[in-house]
N, C-alpha and C positions, 0 to 999 in steps of 0.2 A: 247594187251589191247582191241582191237578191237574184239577180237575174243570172251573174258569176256566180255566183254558189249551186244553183241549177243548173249550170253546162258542167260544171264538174259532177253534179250528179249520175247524169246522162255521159261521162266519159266514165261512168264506172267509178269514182271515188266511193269509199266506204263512207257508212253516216258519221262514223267515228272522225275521220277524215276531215270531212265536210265541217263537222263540231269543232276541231280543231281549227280550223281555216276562220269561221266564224269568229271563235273566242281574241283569233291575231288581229283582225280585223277591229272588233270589237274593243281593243284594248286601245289600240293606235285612233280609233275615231274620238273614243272618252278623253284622252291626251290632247289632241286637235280640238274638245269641245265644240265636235259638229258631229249630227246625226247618221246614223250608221249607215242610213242609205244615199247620204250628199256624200259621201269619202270621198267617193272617185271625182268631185269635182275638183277635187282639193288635191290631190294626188293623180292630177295627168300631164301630160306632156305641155298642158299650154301653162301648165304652172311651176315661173321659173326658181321656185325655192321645194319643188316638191321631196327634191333627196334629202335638203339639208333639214326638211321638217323630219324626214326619216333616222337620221342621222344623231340630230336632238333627242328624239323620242327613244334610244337603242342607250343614251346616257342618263333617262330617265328615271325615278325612282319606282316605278310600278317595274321596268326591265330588271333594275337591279334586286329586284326581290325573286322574279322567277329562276326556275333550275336553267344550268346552260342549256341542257334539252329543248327546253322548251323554247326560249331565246334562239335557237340557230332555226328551230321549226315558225317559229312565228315571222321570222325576220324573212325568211327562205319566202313564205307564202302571202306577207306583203311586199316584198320588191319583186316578186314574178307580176303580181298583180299590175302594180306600178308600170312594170315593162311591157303587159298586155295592155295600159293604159296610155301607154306613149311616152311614157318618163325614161329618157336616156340616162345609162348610166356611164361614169368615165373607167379610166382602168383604176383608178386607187378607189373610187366608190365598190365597184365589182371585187377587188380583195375586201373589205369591208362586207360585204353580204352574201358571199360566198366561205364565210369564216370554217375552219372544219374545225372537229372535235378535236382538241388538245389535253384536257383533263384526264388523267391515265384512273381508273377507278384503283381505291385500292382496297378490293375485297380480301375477304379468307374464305380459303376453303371450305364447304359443308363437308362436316365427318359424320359418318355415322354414327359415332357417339353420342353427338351434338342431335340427330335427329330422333335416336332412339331415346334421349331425357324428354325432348319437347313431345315427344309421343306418348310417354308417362304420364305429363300433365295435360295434353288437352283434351278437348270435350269430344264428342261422337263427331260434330263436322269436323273440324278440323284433324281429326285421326282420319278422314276419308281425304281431306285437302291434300295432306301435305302425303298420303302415298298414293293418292292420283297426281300431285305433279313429279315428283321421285318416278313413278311410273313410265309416265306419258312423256315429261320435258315441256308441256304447255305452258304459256304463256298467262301470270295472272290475270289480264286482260281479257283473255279468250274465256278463262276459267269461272270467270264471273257474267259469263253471258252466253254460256252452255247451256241448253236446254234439257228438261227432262228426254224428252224426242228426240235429245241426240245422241243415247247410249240404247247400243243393241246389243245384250250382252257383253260380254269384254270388251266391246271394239266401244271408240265413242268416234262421232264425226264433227270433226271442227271444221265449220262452216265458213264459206267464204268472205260472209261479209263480217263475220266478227276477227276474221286472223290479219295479224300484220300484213300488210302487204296485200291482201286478198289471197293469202298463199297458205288455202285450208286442207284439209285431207284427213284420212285415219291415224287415229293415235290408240294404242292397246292400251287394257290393263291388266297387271299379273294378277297371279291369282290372290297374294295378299291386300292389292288394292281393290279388288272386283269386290273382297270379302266384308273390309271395312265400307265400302261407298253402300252394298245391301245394308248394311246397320244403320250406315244415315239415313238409307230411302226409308227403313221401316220406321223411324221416329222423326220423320222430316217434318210432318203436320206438327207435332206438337211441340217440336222446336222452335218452328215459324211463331206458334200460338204464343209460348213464354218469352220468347225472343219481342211480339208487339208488345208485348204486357210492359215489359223493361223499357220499350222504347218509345212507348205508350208519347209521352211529350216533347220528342223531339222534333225536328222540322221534316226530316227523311220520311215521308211515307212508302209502304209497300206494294207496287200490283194488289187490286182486289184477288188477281188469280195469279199469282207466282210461281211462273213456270220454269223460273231460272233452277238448275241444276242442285247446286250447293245454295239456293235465296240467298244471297249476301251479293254487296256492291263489292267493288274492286276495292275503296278505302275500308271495305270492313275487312274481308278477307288480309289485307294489308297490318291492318292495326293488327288485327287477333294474332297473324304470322309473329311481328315484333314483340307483341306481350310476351311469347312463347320464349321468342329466344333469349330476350332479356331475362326472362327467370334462369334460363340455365348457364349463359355466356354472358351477351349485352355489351360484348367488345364494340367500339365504336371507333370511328373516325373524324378528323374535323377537315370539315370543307369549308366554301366559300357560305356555305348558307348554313354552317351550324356543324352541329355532329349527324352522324349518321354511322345505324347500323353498320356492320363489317360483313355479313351477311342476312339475306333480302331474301323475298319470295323467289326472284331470279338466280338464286345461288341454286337452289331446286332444279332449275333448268339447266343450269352448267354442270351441278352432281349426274343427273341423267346422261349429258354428255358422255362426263369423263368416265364413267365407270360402264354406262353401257356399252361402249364401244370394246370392253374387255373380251366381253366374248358376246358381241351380238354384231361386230364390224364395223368399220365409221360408216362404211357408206349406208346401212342400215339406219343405224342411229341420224345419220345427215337427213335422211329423207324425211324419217320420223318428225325432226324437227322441223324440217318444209326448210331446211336454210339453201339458199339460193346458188350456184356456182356454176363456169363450165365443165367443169369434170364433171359434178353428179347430175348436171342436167345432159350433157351430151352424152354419157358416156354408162351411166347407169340405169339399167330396165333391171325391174321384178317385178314378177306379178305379186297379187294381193295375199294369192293362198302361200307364196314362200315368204314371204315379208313377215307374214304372222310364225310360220313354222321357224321361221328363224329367232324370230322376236322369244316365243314360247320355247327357246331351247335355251336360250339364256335370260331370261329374264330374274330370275333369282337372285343374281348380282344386284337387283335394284330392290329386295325385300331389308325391311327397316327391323322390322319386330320380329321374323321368322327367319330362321338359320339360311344363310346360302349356299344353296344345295351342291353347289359346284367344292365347297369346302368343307360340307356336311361327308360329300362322299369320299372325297380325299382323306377326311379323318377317318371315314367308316373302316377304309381299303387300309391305313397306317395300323388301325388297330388288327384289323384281321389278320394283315401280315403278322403282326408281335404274339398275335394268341397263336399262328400256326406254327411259329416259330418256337413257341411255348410248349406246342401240344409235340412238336417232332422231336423236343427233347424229354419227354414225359413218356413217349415211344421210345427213345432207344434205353431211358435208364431203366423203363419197364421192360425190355426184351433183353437187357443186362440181367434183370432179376429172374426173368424164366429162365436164363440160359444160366445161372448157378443154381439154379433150385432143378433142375433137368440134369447138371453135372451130377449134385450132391445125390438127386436119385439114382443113378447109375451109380454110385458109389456105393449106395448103400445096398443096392441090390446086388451088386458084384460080391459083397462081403457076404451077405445070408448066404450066398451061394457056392461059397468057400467052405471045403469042409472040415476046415482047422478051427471056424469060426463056429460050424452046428456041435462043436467036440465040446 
C-alpha cells in the first residue's frame, strides 16, 4: 500500500489527496480486520469474493455514518485500486462504483445583510476571514493552509499543492479586505497567545512556529463560520446525516460568484476562481496587470461593511441632479425678483421725473 500511495505521489497527487486515499483505504482494511499494508492481498484479482467484500463494506455501518462526499470519493479510490490490482468488475458492479452525485444541496443565498450582522459580531480573525473569502472566492480548504508568504500586498498566491485540483493562482483583495486582514496581522501573536491559553488541554496542538495565515485548522475556521451564522439566522436543513446549516463557509464563494460577475465579468470572476472549462481555458487570455485593473474597477460590489461605490455614486449623481434642479429654480424665481424690483425702479424713476409729480 505504501508503495501505491508513492506512485501517486510521484504522479503529482496533492498530500491532501494522498491523505484522503489513505484514510479509504484505511477505513476498508479496519472493516476486513487485516493490516493496512496486507489489503492488496485480500483485494486482488486472485481473490474471488474481492467486490462482494467491497460491496458488504459500502452497506457498512462506518459507510453509513460518512457524508455522501466522502462515500463516492473513498469508494472511487478503492475500486480504481482494486482494478490496478487485477479485480474485474461486471457491468452492474461498475454502475455501483461509479455512483454520481444525486443529493441536489439545498442552500440559501448569502445576503449581505446576513454578512454585515455576523460582521458585527465577530472577532478581529474572523472580520478578516469572512471579507478575504467575500473578496477572493477561495476555498475554506485553501484558506486554512495559506501562508503568511503568501500575501504580497493585495494579491495573495494560492499555491498549487494546497488548491482543489492543483489548480492554484492569484486571488485579490479589495481594499476593505486588505484593511481588516492588516488588523489581524497586527494582533495575530497575541491572538495565537490567548487562543493556546483557552485551548491549553485539548488534544489539537499548534506548529511551535505557525506560519499559517489566519493560524486556525479548517474545522476551526468552520465552527467559528457556524457560531456566527447561527447567532444571526441558523436556518438549517435536514439531511441524511442530520441538520445542517442553510448556509456554509462555501456560500462565501458562491456570493463572490454571483455578485462579482456584476461588474467584474464572469469570465474574470471564472478564472479567479481557477473553475475549469473549455470556453475559459480555450478561449480566454488576460494578462495579470488587466485581470487586477479589472478586478480593482469593480471590486466594491464585494465590500460588506463600506458603501458600494458603484451605488455610492449613483446616489451622489441622483442627489446632485435634485440640488441643481433646485438651485435652477432658486435662479429663475431669483431673476423673477430682480426683474420686478428693476421694473418697479424704472417706475419709480419715470415718476420723479415727471413734472406733475415735482409740482
Amino acid at each position: 500500500m505504501s508503495v501505491y500511495l508513492k506512485t501517486l505521489e510521484r504522479a503529482g497527487r496533492s498530500r491532501e489527496t494522498i491523505k484522503t486515499y489513505n484514510n479509504a483505504f484505511l477505513g476498508f482494511a479496519r472493516y476486513l480486520d487485516v493490516p493496512l499494508e496486507e489489503l492488496h492481498l485480500h483485494v486482488s484479482g486472485d481473490n474471488p469474493d474481492a467486490v462482494e467484500k467491497l460491496m458488504d463494506y459500502l452497506d457498512s455501518e462506518h459507510m453509513k455514518k460518512v457524508s455522501a462526499n466522502s462515500r463516492r470519493t473513498y469508494l472511487a479510490a478503492i475500486s480504481r485500486f482494486m482494478r490496478i490490482n487485477g479485480v474485474v468488475f461486471d457491468e452492474l458492479d461498475m454502475e455501483v462504483v461509479k455512483t454520481r452525485k444525486t443529493e441536489e444541496r439545498d442552500d440559501k443565498p448569502l445576503e449581505l445583510e446576513t454578512l454585515q450582522r455576523m460582521m458585527d459580531l465577530a472577532d478581529v480573525r474572523m472580520k478578516a476571514v469572512l471579507t478575504f473569502w467575500i473578496s477572493t472566492g477561495c476555498r475554506i480548504g485553501e484558506t486554512s493552509k495559506l501562508l503568511l508568504s503568501d500575501v504580497r500586498g493585495n494579491i495573495v498566491n494560492v499555491r498549487p499543492e494546497i488548491a482543489k485540483g492543483r489548480r492554484g493562482g492569484k486571488v485579490f483583495l479589495n481594499e476593505e479586505a486588505a484593511e481588516y486582514l492588516q488588523i489581524w496581522l497586527n494582533c495575530r501573536d497575541e491572538w495565537i497567545r490567548d487562543a493556546d491559553t483557552r485551548a491549553r488541554n485539548m488534544r489539537q496542538t499548534r506548529p511551535d512556529k505557525d506560519e499559517r495565515l489566519f493560524a486556525s485548522s479548517y474545522s476551526s475556521l468552520s465552527q467559528a463560520f457556524g457560531s456566527l451564522y447561527d447567532a444571526v439566522d441558523g436556518e438549517t436543513v435536514r439531511t441524511l446525516r442530520g441538520d445542517r446549516q442553510k448556509v456554509t463557509p462555501h456560500s462565501c464563494r458562491a456570493y463572490f460568484r454571483t455578485h462579482g460577475a456584476k461588474t467584474m465579468g464572469i469570465d474574470l470572476v471564472e478564472g479567479i476562481m481557477r473553475h475549469t472549462g473549455y470556453l475559459n481555458a480555450a478561449y480566454v487570455r488576460m494578462s495579470e496587470t488587466d485581470r487586477e485593473r479589472q478586478y480593482r474597477a469593480g471590486e466594491s460590489i464585494l465590500y460588506i461593511t463600506r458603501p458600494n461605490q458603484r451605488e455610492y455614486k449613483n446616489e451622489i449623481a441622483i442627489i446632485k441632479q435634485e440640488k441643481d434642479q433646485e438651485i435652477a429654480v432658486l435662479k429663475e424665481q431669483m431673476q423673477a425678483i430682480q426683474d420686478k424690483i428693476a421694473h418697479e425702479t424704472q417706475l419709480r424713476e419715470d415718476v420723479e421725473r415727471d413734472p406733475s409729480f415735482l409740482a
